[in-house]
VOPAGU-2260 file (C-alpha; in pm, 1 decimal, decimal comma):
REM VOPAGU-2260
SITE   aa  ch    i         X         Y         Z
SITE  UNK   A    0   12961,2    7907,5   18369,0
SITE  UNK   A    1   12852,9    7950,8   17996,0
SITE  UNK   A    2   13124,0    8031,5   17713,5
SITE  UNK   A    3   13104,2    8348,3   17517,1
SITE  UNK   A    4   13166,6    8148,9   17208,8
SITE  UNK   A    5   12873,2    7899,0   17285,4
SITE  UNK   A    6   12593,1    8154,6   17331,8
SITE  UNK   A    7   12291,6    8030,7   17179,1
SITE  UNK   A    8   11977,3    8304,4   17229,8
SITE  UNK   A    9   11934,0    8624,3   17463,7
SITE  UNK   A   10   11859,9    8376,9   17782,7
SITE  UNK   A   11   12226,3    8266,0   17764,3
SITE  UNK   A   12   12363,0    8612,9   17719,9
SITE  UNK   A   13   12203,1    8758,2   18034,8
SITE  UNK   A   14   12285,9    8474,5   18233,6
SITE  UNK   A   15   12638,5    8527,9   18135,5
SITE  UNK   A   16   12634,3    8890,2   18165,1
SITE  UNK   A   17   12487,7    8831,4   18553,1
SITE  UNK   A   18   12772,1    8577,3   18597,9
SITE  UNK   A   19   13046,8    8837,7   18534,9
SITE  UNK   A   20   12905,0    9125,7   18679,8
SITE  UNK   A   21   12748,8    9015,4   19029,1
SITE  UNK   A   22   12387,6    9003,3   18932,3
SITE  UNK   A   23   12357,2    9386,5   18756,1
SITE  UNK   A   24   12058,1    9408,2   18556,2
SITE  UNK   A   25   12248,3    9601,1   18266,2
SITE  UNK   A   26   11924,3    9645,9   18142,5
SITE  UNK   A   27   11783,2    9920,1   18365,4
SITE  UNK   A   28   12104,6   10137,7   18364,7
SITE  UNK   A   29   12153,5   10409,9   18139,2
SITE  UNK   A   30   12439,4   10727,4   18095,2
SITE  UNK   A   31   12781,0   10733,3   17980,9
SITE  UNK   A   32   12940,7   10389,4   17987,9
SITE  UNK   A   33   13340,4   10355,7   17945,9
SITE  UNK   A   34   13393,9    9978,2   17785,5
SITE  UNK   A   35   13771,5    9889,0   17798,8
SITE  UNK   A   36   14059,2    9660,6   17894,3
SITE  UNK   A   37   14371,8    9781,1   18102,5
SITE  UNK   A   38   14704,6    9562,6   18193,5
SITE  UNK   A   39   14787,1    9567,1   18552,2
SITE  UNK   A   40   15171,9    9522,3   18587,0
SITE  UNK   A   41   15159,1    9474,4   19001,6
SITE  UNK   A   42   15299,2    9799,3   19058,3
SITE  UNK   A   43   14952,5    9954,2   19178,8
SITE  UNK   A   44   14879,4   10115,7   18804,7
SITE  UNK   A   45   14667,9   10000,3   18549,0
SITE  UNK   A   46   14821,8   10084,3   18183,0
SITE  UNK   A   47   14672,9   10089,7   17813,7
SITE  UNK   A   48   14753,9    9799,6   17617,7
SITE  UNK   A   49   14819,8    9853,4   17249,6
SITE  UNK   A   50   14617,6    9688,0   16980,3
SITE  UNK   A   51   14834,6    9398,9   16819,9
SITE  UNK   A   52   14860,2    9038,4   16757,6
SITE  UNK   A   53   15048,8    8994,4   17093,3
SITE  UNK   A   54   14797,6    9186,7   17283,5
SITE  UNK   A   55   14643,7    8968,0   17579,9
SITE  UNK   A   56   14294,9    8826,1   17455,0
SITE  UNK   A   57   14031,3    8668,7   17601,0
SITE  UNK   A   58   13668,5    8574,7   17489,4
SITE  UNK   A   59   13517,4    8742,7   17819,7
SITE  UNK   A   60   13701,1    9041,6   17742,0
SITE  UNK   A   61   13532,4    8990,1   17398,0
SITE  UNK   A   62   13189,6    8908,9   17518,7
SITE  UNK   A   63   13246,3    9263,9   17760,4
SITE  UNK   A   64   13267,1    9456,5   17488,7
SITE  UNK   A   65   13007,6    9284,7   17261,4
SITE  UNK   A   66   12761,3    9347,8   17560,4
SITE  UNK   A   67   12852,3    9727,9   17570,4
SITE  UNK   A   68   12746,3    9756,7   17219,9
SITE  UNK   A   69   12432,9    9541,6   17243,6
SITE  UNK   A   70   12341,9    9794,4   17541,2
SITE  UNK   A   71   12422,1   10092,8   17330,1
SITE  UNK   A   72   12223,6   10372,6   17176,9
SITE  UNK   A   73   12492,1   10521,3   17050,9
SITE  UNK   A   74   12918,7   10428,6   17033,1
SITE  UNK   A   75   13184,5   10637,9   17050,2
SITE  UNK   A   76   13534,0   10612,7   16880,3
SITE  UNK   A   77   13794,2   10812,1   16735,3
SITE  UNK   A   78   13947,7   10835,0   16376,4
SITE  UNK   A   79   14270,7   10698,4   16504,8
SITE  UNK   A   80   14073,7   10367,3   16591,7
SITE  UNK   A   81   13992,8   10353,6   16254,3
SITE  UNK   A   82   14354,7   10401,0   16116,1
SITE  UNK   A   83   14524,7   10168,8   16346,1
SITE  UNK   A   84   14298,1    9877,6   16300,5
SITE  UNK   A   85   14177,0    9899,3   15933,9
SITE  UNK   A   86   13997,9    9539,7   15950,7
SITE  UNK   A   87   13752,4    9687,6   16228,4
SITE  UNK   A   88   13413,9    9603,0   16190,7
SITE  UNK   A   89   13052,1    9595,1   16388,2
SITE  UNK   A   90   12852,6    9252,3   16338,5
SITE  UNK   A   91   12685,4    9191,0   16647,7
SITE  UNK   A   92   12679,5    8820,8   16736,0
SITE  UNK   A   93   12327,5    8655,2   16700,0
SITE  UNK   A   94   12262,9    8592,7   17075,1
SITE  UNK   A   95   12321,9    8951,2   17128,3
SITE  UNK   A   96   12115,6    9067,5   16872,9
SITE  UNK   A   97   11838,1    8882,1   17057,7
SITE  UNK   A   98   11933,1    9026,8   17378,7
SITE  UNK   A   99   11931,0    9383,4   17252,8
SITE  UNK   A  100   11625,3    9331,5   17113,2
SITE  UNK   A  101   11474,0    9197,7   17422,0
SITE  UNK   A  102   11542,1    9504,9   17622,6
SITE  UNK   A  103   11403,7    9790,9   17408,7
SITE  UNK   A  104   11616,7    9859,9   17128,0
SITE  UNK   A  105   11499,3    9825,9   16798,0
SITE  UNK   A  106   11742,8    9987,9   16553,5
SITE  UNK   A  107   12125,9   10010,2   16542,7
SITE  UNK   A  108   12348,6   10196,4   16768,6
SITE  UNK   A  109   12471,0   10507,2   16604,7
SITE  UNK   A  110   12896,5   10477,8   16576,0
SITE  UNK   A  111   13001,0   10841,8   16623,3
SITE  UNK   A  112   13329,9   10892,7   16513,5
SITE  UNK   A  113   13469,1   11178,9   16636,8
SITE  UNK   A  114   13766,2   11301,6   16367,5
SITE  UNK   A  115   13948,5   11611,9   16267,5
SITE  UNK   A  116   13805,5   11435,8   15882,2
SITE  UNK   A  117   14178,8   11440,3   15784,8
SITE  UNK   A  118   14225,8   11120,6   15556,7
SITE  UNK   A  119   13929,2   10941,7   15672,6
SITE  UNK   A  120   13864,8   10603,9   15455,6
SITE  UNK   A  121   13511,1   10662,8   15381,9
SITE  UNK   A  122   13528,0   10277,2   15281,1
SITE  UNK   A  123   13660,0   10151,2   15575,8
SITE  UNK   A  124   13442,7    9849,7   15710,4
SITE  UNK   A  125   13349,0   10009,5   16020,9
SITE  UNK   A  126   13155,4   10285,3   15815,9
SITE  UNK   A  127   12969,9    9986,7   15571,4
SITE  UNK   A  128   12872,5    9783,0   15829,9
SITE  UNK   A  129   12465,2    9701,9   15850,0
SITE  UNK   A  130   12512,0    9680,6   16269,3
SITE  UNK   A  131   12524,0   10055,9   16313,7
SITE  UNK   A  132   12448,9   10372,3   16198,7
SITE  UNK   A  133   12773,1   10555,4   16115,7
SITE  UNK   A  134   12817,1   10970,4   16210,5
SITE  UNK   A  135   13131,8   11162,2   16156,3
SITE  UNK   A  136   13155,3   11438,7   16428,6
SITE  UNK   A  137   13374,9   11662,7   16338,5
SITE  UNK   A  138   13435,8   12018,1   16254,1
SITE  UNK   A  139   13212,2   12267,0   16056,4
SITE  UNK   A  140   13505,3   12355,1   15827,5
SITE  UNK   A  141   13653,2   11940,9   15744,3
SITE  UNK   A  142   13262,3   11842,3   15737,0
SITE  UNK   A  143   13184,3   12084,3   15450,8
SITE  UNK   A  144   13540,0   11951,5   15283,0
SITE  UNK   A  145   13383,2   11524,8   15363,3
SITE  UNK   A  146   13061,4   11617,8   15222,6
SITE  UNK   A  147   13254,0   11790,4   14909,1
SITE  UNK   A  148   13382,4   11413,7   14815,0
SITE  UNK   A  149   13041,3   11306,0   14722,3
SITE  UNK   A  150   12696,1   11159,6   14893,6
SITE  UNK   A  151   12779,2   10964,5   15146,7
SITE  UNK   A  152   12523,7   10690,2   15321,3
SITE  UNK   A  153   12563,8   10819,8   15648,7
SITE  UNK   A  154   12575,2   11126,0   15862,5
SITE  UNK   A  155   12804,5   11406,5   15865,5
SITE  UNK   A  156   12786,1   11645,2   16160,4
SITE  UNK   A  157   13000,3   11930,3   16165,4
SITE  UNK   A  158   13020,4   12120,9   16527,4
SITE  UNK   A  159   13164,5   12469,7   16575,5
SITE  UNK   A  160   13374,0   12306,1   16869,7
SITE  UNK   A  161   13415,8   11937,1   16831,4
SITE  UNK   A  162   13512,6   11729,8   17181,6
SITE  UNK   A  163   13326,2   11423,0   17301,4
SITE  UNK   A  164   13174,3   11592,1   17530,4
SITE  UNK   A  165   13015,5   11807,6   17240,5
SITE  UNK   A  166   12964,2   11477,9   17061,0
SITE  UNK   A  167   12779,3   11314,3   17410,0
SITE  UNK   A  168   12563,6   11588,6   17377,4
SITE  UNK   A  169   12468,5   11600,7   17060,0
SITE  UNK   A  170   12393,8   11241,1   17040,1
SITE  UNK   A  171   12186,8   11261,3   17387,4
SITE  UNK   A  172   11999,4   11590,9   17165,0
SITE  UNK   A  173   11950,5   11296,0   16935,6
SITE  UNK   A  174   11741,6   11090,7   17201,3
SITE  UNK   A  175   12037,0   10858,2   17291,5
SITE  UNK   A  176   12039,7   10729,7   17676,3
SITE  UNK   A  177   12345,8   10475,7   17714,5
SITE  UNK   A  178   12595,0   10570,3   17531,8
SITE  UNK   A  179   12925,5   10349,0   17539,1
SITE  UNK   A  180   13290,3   10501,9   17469,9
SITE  UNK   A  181   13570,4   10270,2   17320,8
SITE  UNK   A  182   13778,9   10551,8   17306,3
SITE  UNK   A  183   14128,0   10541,3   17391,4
SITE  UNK   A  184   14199,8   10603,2   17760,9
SITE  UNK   A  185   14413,5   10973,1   17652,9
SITE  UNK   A  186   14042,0   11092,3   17483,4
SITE  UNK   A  187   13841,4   10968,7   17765,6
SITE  UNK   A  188   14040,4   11063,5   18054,6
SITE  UNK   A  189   13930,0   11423,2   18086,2
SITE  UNK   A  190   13550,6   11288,0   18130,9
SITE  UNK   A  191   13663,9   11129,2   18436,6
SITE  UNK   A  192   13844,6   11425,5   18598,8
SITE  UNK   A  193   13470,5   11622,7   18526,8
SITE  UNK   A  194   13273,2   11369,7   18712,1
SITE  UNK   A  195   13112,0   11252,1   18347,8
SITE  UNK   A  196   13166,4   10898,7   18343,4
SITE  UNK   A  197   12844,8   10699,4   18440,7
SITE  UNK   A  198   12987,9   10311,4   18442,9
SITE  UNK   A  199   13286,8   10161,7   18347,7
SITE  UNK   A  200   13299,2    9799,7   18261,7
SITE  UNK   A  201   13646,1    9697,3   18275,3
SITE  UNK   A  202   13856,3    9426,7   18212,9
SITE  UNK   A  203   14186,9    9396,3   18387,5
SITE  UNK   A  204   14473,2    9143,4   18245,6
SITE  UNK   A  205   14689,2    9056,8   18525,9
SITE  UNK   A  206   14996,0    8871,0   18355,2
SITE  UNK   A  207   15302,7    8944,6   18090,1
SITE  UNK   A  208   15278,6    9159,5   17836,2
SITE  UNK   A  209   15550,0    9215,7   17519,9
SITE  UNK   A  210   15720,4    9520,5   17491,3
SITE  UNK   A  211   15528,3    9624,4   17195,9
SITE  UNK   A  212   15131,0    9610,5   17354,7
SITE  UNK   A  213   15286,0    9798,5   17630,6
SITE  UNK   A  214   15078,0   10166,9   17657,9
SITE  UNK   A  215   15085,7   10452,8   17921,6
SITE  UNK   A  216   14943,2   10464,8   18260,9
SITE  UNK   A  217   14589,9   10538,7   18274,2
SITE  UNK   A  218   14492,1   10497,2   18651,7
SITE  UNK   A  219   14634,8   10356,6   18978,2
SITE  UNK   A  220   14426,3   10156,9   19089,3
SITE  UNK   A  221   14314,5   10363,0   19372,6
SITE  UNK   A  222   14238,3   10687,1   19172,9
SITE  UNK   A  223   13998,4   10440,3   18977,9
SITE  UNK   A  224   13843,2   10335,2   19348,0
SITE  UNK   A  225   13832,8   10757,2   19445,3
SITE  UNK   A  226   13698,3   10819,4   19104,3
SITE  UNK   A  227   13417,7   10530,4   19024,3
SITE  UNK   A  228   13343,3   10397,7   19380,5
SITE  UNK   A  229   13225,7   10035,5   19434,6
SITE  UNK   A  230   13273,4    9785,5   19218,0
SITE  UNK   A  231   13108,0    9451,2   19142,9
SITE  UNK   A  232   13349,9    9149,7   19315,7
SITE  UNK   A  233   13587,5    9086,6   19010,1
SITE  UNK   A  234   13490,7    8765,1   18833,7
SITE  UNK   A  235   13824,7    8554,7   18772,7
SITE  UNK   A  236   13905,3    8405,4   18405,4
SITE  UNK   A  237   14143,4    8266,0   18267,1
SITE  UNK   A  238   14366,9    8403,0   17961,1
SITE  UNK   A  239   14628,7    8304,6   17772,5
SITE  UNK   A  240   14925,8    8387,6   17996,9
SITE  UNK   A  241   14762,3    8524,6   18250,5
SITE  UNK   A  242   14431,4    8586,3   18467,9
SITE  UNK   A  243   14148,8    8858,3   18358,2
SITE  UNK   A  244   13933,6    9018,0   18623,8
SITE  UNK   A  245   13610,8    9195,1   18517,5
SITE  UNK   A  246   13426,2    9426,2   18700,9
SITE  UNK   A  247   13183,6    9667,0   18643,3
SITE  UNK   A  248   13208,7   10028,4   18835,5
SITE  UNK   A  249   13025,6   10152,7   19035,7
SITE  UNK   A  250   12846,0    9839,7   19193,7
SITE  UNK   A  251   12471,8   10012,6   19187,3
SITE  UNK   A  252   12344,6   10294,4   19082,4
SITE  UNK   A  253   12069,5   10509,6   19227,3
């Protein structure tokens, strides 16, 4: 078993990412892939857990959602991401960098951040970082207003409609294939009720959590099963105060 923090070139990376996720050659699959990490108290649901420095951790978690990004033509988060952690930032780990170079992609992922443009920090680090290629989605009416405050160095798009569905599709109009939500689970929901949701790669914490990290129900775990079919056999880990499972969903895909 290699550790995510002793990664040394793309080799180690997809060995690791084979380890966790039954042999899937992440590689060759493309669409819309949900990245995230749910709590599962033992009552049969799966819940949110709320950013903070109690949340459960754990560097395969970490590594899960490193390797989502390395896979990604394009990333998806909101402007509440942005508010509630305002140290955010995308440097992609070395290894990783190797890795995504390895299998095809050449320049950054595009971070769409889909936003109502309603006191956006055009400085915040996610938007300066050299690791993607940040685009605010929003509508026509707050684009013209962003664009107002001066030139900024990267792309405003301004949509008659704004959703992330419209945002999918105007990033796949852009020539993106795998395209990776972080999203919270209340903004990507609805894509799983229409069928949308290609993959999820998820991370399950099965132990404690404090009051405050706490979130809503997302799932049970069998309207997961009904929704994404097979899964990969969940890898075991071990966390601080608990176990983490990891899975990816569905197993194969045609």
């Amino acid at each position: 078993m290699i550790d995510p923090s002793s990664l040394r070139d793309a080799d180690d990376v997809e060995s690791l990412a084979r380890w966790l996720y039954g042999g899937a050659d992440l590689a060759s699959r493309r669409g819309v892939v949900h990245v995230c990490a749910l709590h599962a108290p033992g009552d049969g649901t799966l819940r949110n857990v709320r950013v903070g420095a109690d949340s459960p951790k754990s560097p395969y978690d970490r590594f899960a959602l490193d390797l989502a990004r390395a896979r990604a033509d394009a990333i998806f988060i909101t402007g509440k991401i942005l508010r509630d952690e305002p140290t955010l930032r995308y440097a992609m780990p070395p290894a990783l960098k190797a890795w995504r170079a390895r299998v095809g992609h050449q320049a950054p992922p595009q971070l769409v951040v889909l936003t109502r443009g309603e006191g956006v920090d055009l400085s915040h680090p996610a938007l300066t970082s050299e690791d993607v290629r940040p685009v605010l989605f929003t509508s026509a009416e707050a684009a013209a207003a962003l664009r107002a405050q001066g030139d900024p160095h990267f792309t405003i798009v301004g949509h008659g409609e704004p959703s992330l569905g419209a945002a999918i599709a105007w990033a796949r109009s852009e020539g993106a294939r795998t395209l990776v939500l972080e999203a919270g689970p209340s903004t990507v929901r609805p894509l799983y009720d229409e069928g949308a949701i290609d993959e999820l790669a998820l991370s399950v914490f099965r132990g404690p959590v404090v009051e405050a990290c706490r979130g809503a129900t997302v799932f049970t775990e069998a309207e997961l099963t009904a929704a994404m079919g097979t899964r990969t056999p969940p890898r075991v880990v071990d966390g601080d105060g608990g176990t983490w499972e990891l899975q990816l969903f569905p197993a194969r895909r045609a």
